[in-house]
N, C-alpha and C positions, 0 to 999 in steps of 0.2 A: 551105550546109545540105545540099543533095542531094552532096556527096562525104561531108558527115560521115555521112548515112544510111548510103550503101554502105559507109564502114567500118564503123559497126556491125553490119551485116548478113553482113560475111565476117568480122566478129570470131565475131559470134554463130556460123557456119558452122565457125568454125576451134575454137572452142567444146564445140559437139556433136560434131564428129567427136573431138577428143581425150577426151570423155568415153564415147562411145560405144566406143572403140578401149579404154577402162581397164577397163569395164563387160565386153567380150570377153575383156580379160586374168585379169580377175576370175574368168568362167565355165571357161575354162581351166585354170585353177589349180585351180578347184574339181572339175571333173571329173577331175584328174590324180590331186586326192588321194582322189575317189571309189574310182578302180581301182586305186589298189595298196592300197586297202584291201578293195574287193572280192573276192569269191571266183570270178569272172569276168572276163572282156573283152570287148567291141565290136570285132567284126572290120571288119564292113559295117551301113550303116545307110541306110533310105532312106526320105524323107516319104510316106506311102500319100494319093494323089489325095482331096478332099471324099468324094467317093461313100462312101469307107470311113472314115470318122469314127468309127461305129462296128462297125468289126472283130470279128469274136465267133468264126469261124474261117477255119484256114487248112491248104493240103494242097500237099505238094510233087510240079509235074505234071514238068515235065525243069529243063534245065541253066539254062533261061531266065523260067519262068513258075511260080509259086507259085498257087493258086487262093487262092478267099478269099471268104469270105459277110458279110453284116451282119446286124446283127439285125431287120431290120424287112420287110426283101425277100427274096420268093421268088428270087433269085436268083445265080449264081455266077458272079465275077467272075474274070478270069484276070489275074492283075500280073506284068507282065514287068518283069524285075528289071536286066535293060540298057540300059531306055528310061525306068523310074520310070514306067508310064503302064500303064493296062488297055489292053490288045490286043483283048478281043471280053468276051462275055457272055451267060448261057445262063440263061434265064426256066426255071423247074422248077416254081414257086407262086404261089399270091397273097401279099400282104404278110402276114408273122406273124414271133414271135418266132425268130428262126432260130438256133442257137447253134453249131454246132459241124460241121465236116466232115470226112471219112474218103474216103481212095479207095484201089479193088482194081482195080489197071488202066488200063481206060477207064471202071469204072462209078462214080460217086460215090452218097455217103450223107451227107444234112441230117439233122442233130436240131434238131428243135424242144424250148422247154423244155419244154412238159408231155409229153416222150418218146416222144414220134411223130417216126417216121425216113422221109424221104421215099428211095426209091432212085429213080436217075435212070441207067438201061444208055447207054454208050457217050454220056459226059455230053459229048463235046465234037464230036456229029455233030450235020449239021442238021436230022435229024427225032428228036427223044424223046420219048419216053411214060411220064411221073413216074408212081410208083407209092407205097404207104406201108404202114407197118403201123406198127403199135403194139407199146411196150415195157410192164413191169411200171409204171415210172414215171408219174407227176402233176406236174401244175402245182407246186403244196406242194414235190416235190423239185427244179424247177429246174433240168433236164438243161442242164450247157452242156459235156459232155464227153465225144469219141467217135474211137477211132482201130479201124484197121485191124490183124488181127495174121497176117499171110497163114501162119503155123504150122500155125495149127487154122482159117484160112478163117472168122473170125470178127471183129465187131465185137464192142469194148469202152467201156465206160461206168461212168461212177460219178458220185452223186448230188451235187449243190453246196450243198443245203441238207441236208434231213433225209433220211437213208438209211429204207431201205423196214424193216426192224427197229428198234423203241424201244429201241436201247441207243448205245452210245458209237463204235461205227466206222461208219465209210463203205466198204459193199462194193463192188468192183469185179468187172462182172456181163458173163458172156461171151451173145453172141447171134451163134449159130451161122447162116453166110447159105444154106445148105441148110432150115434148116426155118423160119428168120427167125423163131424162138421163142424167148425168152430163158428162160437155163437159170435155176434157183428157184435154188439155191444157189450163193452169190461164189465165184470164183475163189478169193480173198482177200482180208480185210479190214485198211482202218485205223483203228489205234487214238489215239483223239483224247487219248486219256491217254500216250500213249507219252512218253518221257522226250526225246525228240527234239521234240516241241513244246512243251516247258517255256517257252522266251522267247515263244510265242504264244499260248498258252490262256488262253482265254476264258469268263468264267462260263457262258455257254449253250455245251457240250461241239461242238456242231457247229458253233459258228463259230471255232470252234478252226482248221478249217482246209476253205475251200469252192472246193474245184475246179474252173476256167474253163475244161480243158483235160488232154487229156492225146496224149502220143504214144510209141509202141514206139522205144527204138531200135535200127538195123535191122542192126545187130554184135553187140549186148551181150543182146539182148533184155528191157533195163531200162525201166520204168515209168517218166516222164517225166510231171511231172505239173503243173500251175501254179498257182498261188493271184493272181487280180487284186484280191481286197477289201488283202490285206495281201499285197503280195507277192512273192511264195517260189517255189520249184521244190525240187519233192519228187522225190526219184528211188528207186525199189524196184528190188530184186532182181528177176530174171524167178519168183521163187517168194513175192514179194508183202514180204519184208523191209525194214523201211527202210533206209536204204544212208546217205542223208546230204540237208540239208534248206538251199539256197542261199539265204540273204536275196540279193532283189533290190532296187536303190535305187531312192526314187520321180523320181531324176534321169534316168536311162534306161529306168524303167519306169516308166510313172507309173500303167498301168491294164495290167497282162498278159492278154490275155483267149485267147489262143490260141499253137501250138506246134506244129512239124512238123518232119521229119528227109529229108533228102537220101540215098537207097540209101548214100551213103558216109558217111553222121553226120552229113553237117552240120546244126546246129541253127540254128533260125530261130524267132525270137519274135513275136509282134506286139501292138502295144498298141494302144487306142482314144484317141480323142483325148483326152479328159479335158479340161484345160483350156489346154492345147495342139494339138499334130498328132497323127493316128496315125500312126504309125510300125510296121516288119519292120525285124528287129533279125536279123543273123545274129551268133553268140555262142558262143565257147569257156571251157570252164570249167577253172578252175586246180586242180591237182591238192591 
């Protein structure tokens, strides 16, 4: 009786592994036929550590280290991207909704969602002194989206939920870091009727399409922009045009909530865990 146990127990073993090994070939196959039906690629991919479960942004600092916020802590995490692991970490706030980060340099900038910007000079030395001011924005619009556009030496934003006018677009609104006053009239806005969100619209005209993210990119000077409810990557013209609108699959994206660009384009995604890992996705798009 105890040899027939052990054979069942290396049957069971030889069992699971050849199921487990069919179950991989399975996922294989089905990611092969994700990408060549996508309008993208996964270059690099890497699990982002517990701490960042929930990812909400991220900012590219050099060749090795991506920054990266969550949402619940005042704090910026540094992921170095050759070890899969945080390197250090820089306290700015108390716990709050934190969504979205930008940097000019050494200095960084937190949004919170009800549009309060924390700036944090020379965010990666050992003495800082957070500072803040406030945007046009509220709670009700749900800021999770903020980049840098060193042209005009300003931060950019655009609402996720309801834009600051009752009508159909979503402005994207310059805040000049000389008077840290956000100017009254958009840049540019988007239009949630456009013909380019026909496979996404939605009876309520603004969930048509609600922004987790956006970022310059640092060639083209295109609007990059991300949707985690359903989502997508929006990309505009540098004069606010929509250009062209990327379904993202919920197989490599399962929550997009943030977006950032390497001085040479490289693109880099990140998702929150959802009901798996978060994940930073670096990602080239097919022509």
């Amino acid at each position: 009786m105890k040899y027939l146990s052990h054979y069942i127990i290396f049957g069971a073993l030889i069992f699971s592994g050849v199921l487990s090994y069919a179950f991989y070939k399975k996922s294989i196959a089905e990611e092969r036929k994700i990408l060549e039906n996508a309008s993208y690629n996964i270059v690099n991919s890497w699990e982002l550590p517990t701490l960042l479960d929930e990812v909400s942004g991220i900012a590219w600092v050099n060749d090795s280290t991506i920054a990266c916020i969550q949402d619940e802590d005042g704090v910026i995490y540094n992921f170095n991207i050759n070890t899969g692991e945080i390197s250090n970490d820089i306290i700015f706030a108390e716990g709050g909704d934190y969504e979205a980060i930008a940097l000019n340099e050494n200095d960084a900038y937190v949004m919170r969602s009800d549009g309060r910007i924390f700036e944090i000079k020379s965010f990666a030395s050992d003495a800082i002194t957070p500072r803040y001011f406030d945007t046009s924005f509220g709670s009700k619009n749900n800021m999770e989206s903020l980049t840098y556009n060193p042209k005009t030496n300003s931060l950019i934003t655009v609402a996720k939920d309801k834009g600051l006018a009752k009508d159909r677009y979503k402005g994207l609104y310059s805040i000049p870091l000389e008077t840290k006053i956000q100017d009254e009239k958009p840049l540019f806005k988007i239009d949630m009727q456009a013909k380019e969100f026909e496979a996404f619209r939605s009876k309520k005209e603004e969930k048509t399409f609600n922004p987790s993210d956006m970022a310059i990119h640092p060639k083209t000077g295109e609007y990059y922009i991300v949707d985690g409810k359903k989502p997508k990557l929006l990309i505009l013209s540098p004069t606010g045009k929509i250009k062209i609108i990327h379904e993202l699959n919920k197989f490599h994206f399962a929550q997009p909530e943030s977006i950032t660009f390497s001085p040479n384009g490289t693109l880099y995604i990140a998702n929150e865990a959802a009901d798996g890992v978060a994940t930073l996705l670096e990602v080239t798009l097919k022509k």
